[in-house]
C-alpha positions as CSV (number, residue, x, y, z in Angstrom):
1,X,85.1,40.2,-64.8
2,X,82.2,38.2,-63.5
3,X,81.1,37.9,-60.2
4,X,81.3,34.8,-58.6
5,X,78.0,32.9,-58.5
6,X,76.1,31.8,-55.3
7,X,73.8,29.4,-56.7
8,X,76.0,26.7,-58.0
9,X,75.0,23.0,-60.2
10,X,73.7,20.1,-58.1
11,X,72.2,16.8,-58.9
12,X,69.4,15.5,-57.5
13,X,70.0,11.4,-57.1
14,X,67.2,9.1,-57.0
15,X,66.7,6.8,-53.4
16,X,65.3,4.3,-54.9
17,X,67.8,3.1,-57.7
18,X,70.3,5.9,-56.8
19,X,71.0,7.3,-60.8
20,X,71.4,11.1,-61.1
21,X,68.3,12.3,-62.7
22,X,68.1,15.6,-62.6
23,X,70.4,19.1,-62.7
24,X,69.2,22.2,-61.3
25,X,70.6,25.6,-59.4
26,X,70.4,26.4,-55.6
27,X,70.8,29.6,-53.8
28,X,73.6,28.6,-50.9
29,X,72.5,31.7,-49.0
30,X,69.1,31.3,-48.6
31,X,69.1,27.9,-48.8
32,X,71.4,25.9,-46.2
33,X,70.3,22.3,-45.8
34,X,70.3,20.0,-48.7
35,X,67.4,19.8,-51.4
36,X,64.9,17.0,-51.5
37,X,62.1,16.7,-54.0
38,X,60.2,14.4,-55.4
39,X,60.2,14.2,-58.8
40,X,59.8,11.3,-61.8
41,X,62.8,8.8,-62.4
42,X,62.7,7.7,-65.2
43,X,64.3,4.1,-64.3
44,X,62.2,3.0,-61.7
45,X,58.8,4.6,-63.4
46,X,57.7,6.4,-61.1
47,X,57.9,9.1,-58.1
48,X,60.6,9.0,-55.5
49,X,62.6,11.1,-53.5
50,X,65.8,12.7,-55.1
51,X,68.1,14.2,-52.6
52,X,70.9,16.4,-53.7
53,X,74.6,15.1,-54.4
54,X,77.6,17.3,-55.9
55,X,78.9,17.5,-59.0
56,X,81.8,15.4,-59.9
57,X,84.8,18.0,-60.9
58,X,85.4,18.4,-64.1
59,X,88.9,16.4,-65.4
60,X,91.9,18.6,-66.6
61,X,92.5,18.6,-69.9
């Protein structure tokens, strides 16, 4: 059985136009506070500030 992972999915949601960008991985242990980078969106065409929002659950099939 597999363990149980510590580093689960998160988006990163632009400021600016607020669209979820990007999905990466972060380690909940080491890491405690929520992620901020700045990376390229796409919509707004240039670099801002994405800030880390939860994955919606999945729906039930």
């Amino acid at each position: 059985m597999a363990k149980k992972s510590n580093r689960p999915k998160i988006h990163l949601t632009c400021q600016v136009c607020k669209r979820r960008n990007y999905v990466t991985r972060r380690n909940t242990v080491n890491t405690t506070e929520k992620l901020e980078l700045k990376r390229f969106c796409a919509t707004c065409k240039v670099h801002t500030l994405h800030k880390e929002t939860k994955l919606p659950n999945p729906k039930p099939r």
